[in-house]
Every structure is written in C-alpha cells, then in structure tokens.
C-alpha positions in Angstrom: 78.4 114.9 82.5 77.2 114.3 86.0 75.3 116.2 88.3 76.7 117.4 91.9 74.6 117.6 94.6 75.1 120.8 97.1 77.5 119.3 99.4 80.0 118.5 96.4 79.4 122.5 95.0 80.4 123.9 98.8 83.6 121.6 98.9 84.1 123.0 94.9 84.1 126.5 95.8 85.9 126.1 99.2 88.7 124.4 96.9 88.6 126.6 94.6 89.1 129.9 97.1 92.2 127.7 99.1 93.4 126.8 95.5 93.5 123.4 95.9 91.6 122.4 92.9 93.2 122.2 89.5 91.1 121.0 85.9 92.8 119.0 83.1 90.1 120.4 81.2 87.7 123.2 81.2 85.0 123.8 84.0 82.0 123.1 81.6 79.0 124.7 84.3 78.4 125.5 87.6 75.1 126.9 89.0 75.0 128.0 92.5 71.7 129.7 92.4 70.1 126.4 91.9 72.4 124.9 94.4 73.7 122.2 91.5 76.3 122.0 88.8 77.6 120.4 85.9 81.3 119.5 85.2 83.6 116.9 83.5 87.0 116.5 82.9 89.4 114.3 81.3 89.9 112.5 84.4 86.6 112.0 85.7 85.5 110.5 82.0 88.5 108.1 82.4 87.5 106.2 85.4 86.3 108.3 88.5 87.6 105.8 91.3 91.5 106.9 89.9 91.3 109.8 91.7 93.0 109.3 95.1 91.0 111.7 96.6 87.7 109.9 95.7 88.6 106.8 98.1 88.5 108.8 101.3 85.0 110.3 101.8 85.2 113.2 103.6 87.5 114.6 101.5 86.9 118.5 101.3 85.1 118.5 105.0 87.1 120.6 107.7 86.6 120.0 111.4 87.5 122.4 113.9 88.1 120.1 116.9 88.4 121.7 119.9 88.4 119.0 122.4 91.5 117.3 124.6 91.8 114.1 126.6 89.9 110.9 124.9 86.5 110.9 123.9 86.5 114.3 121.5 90.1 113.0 120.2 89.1 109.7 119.5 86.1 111.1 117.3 87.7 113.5 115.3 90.4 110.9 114.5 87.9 108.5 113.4 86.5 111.0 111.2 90.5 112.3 109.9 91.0 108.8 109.3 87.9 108.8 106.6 89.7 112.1 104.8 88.7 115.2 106.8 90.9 118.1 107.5 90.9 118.1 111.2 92.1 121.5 112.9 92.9 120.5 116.6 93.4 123.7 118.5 95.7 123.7 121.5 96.4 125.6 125.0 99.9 127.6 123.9 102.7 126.1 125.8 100.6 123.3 127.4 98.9 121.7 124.8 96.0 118.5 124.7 96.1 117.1 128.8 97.5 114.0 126.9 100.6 115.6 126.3 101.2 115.1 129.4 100.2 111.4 130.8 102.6 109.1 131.5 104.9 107.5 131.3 105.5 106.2 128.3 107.4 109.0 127.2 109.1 108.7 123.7 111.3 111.9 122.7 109.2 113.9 124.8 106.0 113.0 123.1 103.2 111.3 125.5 102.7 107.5 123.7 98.8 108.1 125.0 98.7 111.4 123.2 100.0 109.7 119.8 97.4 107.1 119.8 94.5 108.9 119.4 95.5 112.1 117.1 97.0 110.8 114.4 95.6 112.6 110.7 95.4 116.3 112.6 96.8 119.9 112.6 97.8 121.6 115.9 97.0 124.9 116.3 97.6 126.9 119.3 95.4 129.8 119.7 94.9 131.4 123.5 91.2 131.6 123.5 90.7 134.0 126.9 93.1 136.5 124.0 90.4 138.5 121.8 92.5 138.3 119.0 92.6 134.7 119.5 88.7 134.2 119.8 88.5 136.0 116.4 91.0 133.4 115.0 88.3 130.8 116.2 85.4 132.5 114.7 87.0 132.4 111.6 87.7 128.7 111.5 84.8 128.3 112.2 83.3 130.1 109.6 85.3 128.2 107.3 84.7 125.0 108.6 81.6 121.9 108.5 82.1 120.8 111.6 83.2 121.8 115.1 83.5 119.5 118.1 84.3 121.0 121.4 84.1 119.2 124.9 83.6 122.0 127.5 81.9 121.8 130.1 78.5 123.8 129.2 78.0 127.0 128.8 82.1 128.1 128.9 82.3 128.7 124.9 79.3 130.4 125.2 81.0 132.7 128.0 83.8 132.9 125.3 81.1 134.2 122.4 81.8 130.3 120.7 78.4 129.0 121.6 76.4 126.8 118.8 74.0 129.9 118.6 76.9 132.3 118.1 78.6 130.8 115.2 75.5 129.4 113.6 75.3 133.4 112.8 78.0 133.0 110.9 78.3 129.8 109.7 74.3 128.3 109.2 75.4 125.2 108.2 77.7 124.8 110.7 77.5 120.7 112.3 78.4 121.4 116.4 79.0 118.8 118.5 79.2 119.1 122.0 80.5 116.3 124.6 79.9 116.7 128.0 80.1 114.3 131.3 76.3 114.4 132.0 74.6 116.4 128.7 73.9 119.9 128.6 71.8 120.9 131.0 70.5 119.0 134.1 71.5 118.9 138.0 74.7 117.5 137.1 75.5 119.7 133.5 78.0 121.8 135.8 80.0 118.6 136.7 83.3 118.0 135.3 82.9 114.8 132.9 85.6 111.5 133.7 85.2 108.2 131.6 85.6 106.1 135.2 83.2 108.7 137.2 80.6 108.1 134.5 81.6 104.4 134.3 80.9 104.1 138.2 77.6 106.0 137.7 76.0 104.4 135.1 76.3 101.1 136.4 79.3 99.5 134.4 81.6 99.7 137.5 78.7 97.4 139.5 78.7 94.6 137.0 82.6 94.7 136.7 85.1 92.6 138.9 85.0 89.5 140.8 82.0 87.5 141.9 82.7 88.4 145.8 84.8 91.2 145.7 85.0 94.9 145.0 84.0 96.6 141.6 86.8 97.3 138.9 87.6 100.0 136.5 87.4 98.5 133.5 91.3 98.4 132.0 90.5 100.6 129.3 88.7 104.0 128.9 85.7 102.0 127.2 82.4 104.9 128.3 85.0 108.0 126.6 85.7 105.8 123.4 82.0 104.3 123.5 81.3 108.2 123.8 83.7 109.0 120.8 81.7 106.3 118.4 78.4 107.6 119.2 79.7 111.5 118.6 81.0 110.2 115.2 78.0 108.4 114.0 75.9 111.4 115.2 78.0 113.7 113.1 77.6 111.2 109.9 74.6 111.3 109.9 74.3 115.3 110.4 76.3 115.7 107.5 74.0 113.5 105.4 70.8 115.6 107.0 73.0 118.7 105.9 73.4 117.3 102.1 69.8 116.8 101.8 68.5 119.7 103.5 71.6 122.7 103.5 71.0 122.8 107.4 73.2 122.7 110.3 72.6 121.6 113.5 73.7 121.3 117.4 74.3 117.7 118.4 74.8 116.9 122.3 76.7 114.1 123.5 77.7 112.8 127.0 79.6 110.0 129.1 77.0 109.3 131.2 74.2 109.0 128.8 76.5 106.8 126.5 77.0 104.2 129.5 73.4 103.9 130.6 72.6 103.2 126.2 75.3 100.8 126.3 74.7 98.7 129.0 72.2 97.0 126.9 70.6 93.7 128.1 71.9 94.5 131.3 69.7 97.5 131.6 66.9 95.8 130.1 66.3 93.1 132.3 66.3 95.2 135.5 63.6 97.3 133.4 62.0 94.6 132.0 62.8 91.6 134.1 63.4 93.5 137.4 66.8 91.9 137.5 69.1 93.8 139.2 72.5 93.4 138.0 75.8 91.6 139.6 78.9 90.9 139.5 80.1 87.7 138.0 84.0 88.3 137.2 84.6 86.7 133.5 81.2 84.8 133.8 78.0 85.9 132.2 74.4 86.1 134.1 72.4 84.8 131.2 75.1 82.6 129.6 77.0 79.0 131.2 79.7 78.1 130.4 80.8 81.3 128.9 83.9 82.7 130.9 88.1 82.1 131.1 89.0 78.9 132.9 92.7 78.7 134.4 95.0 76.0 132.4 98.1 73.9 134.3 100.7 76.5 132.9 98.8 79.2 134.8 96.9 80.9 131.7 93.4 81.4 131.0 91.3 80.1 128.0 88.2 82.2 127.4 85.4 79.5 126.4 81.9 80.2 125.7 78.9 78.1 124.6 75.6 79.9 123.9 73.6 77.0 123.1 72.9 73.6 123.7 74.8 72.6 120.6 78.0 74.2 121.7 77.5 72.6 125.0 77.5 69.3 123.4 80.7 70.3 121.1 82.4 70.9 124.5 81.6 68.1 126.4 83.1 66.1 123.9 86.3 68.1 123.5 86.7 67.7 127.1 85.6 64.3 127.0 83.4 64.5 129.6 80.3 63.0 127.8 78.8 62.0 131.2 77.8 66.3 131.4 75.5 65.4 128.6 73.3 62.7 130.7 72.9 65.1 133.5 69.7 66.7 133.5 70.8 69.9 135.9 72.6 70.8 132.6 70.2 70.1 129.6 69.3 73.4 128.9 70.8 76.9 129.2 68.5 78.0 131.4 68.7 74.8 133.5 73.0 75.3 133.4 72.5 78.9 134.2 70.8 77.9 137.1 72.8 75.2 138.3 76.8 77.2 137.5 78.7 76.1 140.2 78.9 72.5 140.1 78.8 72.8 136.5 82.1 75.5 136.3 83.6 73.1 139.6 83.9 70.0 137.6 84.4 72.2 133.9 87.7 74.5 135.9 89.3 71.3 137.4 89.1 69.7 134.1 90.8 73.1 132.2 93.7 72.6 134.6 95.1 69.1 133.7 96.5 70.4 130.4 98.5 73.8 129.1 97.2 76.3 127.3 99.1 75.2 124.2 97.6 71.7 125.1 93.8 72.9 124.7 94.3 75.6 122.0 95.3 72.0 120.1 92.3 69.9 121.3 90.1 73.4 120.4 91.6 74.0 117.2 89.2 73.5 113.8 85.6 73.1 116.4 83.5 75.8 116.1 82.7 77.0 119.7 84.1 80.6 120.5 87.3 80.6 122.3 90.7 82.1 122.8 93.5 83.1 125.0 93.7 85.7 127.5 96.5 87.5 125.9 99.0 90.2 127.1 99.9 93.4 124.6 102.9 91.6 123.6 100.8 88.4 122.4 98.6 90.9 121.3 100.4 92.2 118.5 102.3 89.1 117.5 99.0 87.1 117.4 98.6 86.1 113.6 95.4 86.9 112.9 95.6 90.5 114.4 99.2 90.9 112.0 97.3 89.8 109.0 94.1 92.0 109.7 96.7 95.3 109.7 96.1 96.2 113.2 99.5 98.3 113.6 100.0 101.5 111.6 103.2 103.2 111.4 103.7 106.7 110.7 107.1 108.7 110.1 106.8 111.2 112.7 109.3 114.2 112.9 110.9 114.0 116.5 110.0 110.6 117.7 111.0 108.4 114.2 108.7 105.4 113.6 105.3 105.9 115.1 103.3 102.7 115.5 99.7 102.5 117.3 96.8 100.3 116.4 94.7 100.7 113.1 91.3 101.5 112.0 89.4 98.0 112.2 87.2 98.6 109.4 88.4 97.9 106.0 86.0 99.1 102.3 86.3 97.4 99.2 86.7 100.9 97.9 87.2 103.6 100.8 90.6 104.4 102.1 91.1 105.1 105.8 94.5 106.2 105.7 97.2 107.2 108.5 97.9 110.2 106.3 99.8 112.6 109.0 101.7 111.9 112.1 100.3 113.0 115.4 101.2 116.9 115.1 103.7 118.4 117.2 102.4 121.1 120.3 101.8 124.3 117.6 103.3 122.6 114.7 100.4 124.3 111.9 99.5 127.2 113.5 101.3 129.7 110.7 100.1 127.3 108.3 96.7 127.1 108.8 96.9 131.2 109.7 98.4 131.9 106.5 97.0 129.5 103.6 93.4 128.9 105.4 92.9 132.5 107.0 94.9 134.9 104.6 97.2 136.3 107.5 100.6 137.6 106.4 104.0 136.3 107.8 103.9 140.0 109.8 100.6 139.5 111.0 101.3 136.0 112.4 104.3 137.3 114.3 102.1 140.2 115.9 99.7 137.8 117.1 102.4 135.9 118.7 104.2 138.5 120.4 100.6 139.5 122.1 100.2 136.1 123.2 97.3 135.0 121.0 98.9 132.3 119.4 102.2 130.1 119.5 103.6 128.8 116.6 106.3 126.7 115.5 108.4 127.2 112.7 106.6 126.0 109.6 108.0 124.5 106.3 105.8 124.6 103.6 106.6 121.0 101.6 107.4 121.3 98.2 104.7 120.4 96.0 
C-alpha cells in the first residue's frame, strides 16, 4: 500500500473521467473526503519506476497555454518536455506570430516556430466568437495551469481574467507574462524581448568598447523570461499539493532583465559603478575575452585568478608577464588592461586556432572557440551531450532542433510530439477532453468559432 497525496487523487480522478487509467488489479481504496487514498496494483508492487509514465513528472498536469511568439512558448515547452499535456490554442487561419517569421521556411512550416513548440496540441478557437470563449472556459476548467501573455487587462475584457476562472476552477495556477508587469505607467505597452533588453540596461553593456550598443544575437530577456515563468509555476504547483490552492503568478520582460543583470546592477547600487561597454571583455575580470588567432578566428580565454594567470603566461610563454608588478593581482590587471591585452592579442595572432586549441589542450584555464552553428553542432562534446532532437513530423519529415540540457538519473524529458500543425487537435481535444460530438464540432466550425483539421484518432 502507499499513500497518495491530493495532487496524485486529482490526476486519478481526472484519468479516470478521460479514461486513461486502466488497473491490472483491483482499486483497493480511495477517499476523497479526506483528500487521500490508498491503492496497489500488480504493477506498482513489482517495481514502481517500470512504469513509463512515472519518469516524466508532470504526468497528468494539463496546461492551457495561451501565449504566441517566444517567451510563453518557450515555458510551456519546457514544462511539455517534463510530461505535461500542453493545449496551445491558436488564431484560426493565422496561427502563433511564429508561423510566420522567416525565412527559414521548410514545407511551409516556420523553422523558428518548430523550435520552441515541440510536445503540444494546437487548437484553434476564435476567442472574440462566444461560443469560442465558452470552449476556453471549459479548458480551463479542466486544466492546472494556464499561461497567457496578453497585454493586461484584454482576457479580462474577454471574461478569461485570473479572477473569472478562479470561479470555476479554484485551483487553477495562472500565469501571466507581460512586457512591463501588470499594472504600472508602462502595463499598457506592448512587450518586445529587444525593447525590454534596451530598457533594462542589457543593450548598454552590449557591443564594442567605442561603438554603438548591440542586440544581443539571440532573444536572451524573452527566454530568461520563459525560465523564470517555469520555475514560478513549479513551484506554484508544489504550494498547490501542500495547500489545494491556486494562485495568479505575474511575469514580465522588463522585470526579468533588471533581476538578471546581476553584478552589473549591483555595483552601480552598491559600488556606484555605472556600467560600460567592453565588447567580449569583462569590467571586473582581465584577461577574460576572445583574442583574434593568425587564421582570422577568435579563442575565448579567461583567467579569474592569479593562478590561471600564471597557467597562461606559461602557455604563452611569456613568463616575463609574471615579474611585472602592473599585473600581479586582478585588481592591479583590471586596472592596467590595455597594455596587458596589447602585448596578450599580438601574441594570439602568431599561431592558428588549431595551433592554440593544441598548446591549450589538457590545462585547466577556461577556453574555447568562437564557433559558427555549423561547428556548433558538429563540435564533439555538444554531439555526445544529445543536444539535437529529432522528431518525425507529418508535413515537413525529420524535425531536428536543440535538446533539453538537463539530463535526471531517473526523469525523462522526452521530445514526445512534433510541433503541431496550425489546428491539427482541435476535434480531438473537443471531442475526447470536452465531450462534443462530431456534429457539434462541425457547427462550431461553420460559425467561425473554431478551425479544425481533419483528425485521425491513432490506433491504440
């Protein structure tokens, strides 16, 4: 026998009403009134961690994700990639914004809209339709989680607001991301990762020593933004197994930047250090930053104390660095960086980078190539960690995008399904999670409140 806590009872019954639970043996009790039960089986007496289902945590949790472009998407792949169900509802006809960036295009299907919604359902419900706003409700009502990322106060409009469905679902987890947080002189702002980057001070620090600042190459405040929304949620569904109780969680770009520019924010609180930029340097750290090799590459070097320092002098053989006193400290190098990184740069480009990945390899100071996507994923280390996934997807063939990067000794974090095609569960979900009838679902077409696309129930 073992006992279940409240969470595991919820995700019994809800199995038990989709029939998607099955018993080898008999149920032996279950006790809602006092919010625990008591069950064994065959299976479970054998060895527990068999069961497939086990290895993937959030197994039995349903997320209603209602959120498009990056930093929603991101989260609520991260949390389908642990075993949740995630419902991603769509615009009919139109679809995620991320349908439609690019190029790449590959059979139609937007490369940056496949890497980020893998393990999801689409559904594509019209939600100014009131037909369609009931369909939402009643997700929702089924669901432990919702994540939405409108700007404030627009599902709220739509009768979708935390405090509207917490009427109907109490233990419902809501997370809201927004550019600037819900309320505020800027909550009515529409929210962009490089508009928040820019305002929260990463732009300032970013780009060449003398010249403009830089977007930073990758949407890093919207996926910094996705992390935080996931832990947040975590954490909420622990709270929630402890306590029974929903709750409203608020996240936003800006907010995110400001907590993430870490010592940098500190030492102009702190210190009264105002922030610059110093291209692939470092304020605090010298040498830590690429140096330029004779074949035209760059070799990212760092050495964050006085040990390393001495390691590199060596490699370099350039012992004489070591007998200088402008350099016998960090704080002393840090203040003395350009004739240090002079002499260091002209020494970096007398060999290749070949040449000095050789004279580097086995020491242990941090360094590495500046590599291009193609290096990228034919660099050894990143083939042998896993880092490319590929899924089977239905128009497009062989799907590949990068991996989770976390591995468990016993959790799975699976590339279960490919991303979805535009409205490729609606009359699934409709019909096996809702109840709705093959007639029904075409009525609610033909109005407008839904688009579907023709769904083939696999063969068990």
């Amino acid at each position: 026998m073992r006992k279940v806590r409240l969470v595991d009872v919820k995700i019994l019954f809800r199995k038990l009403l989709d029939g998607n639970v099955k018993f080898p043996t008999k149920c032996v009790h279950i006790n809602s009134g006092a919010l625990s039960a008591t069950f064994e089986t065959q299976d479970a007496k054998k060895n527990p961690t068999e069961n497939s289902e086990l290895k993937s945590p959030l197994v039995g949790v349903r997320v209603l994700d209602l959120t498009r472009v990056l930093a929603g998407p991101f989260c609520t792949m991260m949390l389908g990639d642990l075993g949740a169900d995630i419902i991603k509802v769509e615009r009919p006809g139109v679809g995620d914004d991320t349908r439609q960036w690019g190029p790449p295009f590959v059979a139609d299907e937007s490369c940056y809209f496949l890497s980020i919604n893998r393990n999801k359902k689409s559904v594509c419900v019209n939600l100014k339709h009131p037909d369609g706003l009931k369909i939402i409700q009643k997700i929702a009502a089924k669901s432990d989680i919702l994540v939405e990322n409108y700007i404030p106060g627009k599902l709220t409009e739509l009768g979708l607001g935390y405090e509207d469905l917490r009427k109907i679902a109490p233990s419902l987890i809501y997370c809201s991301i927004t550019g600037y947080g819900s309320d505020g002189p800027y909550a009515g702002r529409g929210g962009y990762d490089v508009v928040a980057a820019a305002m929260g001070g990463l732009l300032h620090i970013t780009g060449p020593q003398q010249g403009d600042p830089v977007r930073v190459g990758v949407a890093m405040t919207d996926l910094s933004t996705g992390l935080f929304a996931k832990a947040a949620i975590l954490g909420a569904l622990y709270h929630r197994e402890r306590t029974g109780q929903g709750q409203k969680i608020d996240c936003n770009l800006l907010s995110t930047q400001v907590a993430i520019m870490s010592h940098i924010g500190t030492n102009y609180l702190m210190g009264g250090m105002e922030a610059k930029r110093w291209g692939t340097g470092h304020g605090s750290i010298v040498p830590y930053q690429a140096f330029k090799t004779s074949d035209g590459r760059f070799l990212i070097v760092g050495a964050g104390n006085n040990g390393h320092f001495k390691i590199l002098c060596k490699l370099l053989k350039m012992d004489h660095l070591l007998n200088d006193e402008r350099y016998e400290s960090n704080e002393l190098r840090v203040a003395n960086r350009t004739p240090l990184i002079e002499g260091l740069s002209q020494r970096f480009q007398e060999k290749t980078l070949s040449e000095w990945e050789d004279v580097f390899e086995g020491c242990s100071i941090p360094y590495g190539p500046i590599q291009s996507m193609e290096q990228v994923f034919q660099d050894p280390q990143i083939l042998h960690n896993k880092m490319i996934q590929s899924l089977e997807h239905p128009t497009v063939g062989q799907v590949r995008v990068p991996g989770p990067p976390v591995d468990y000794s016993t959790i799975q974090t699976d590339a279960r399904l490919p991303p979805p095609r535009l409205a490729e569960h609606t009359q699934q979900v409709l019909q096996e999670l809702l109840g709705y009838d093959p007639a029904q679902v075409q009525q609610l077409e033909e109005s407008g409140a839904i688009s579907i696309l023709k769904y083939e129930k696999p063969q068990s």
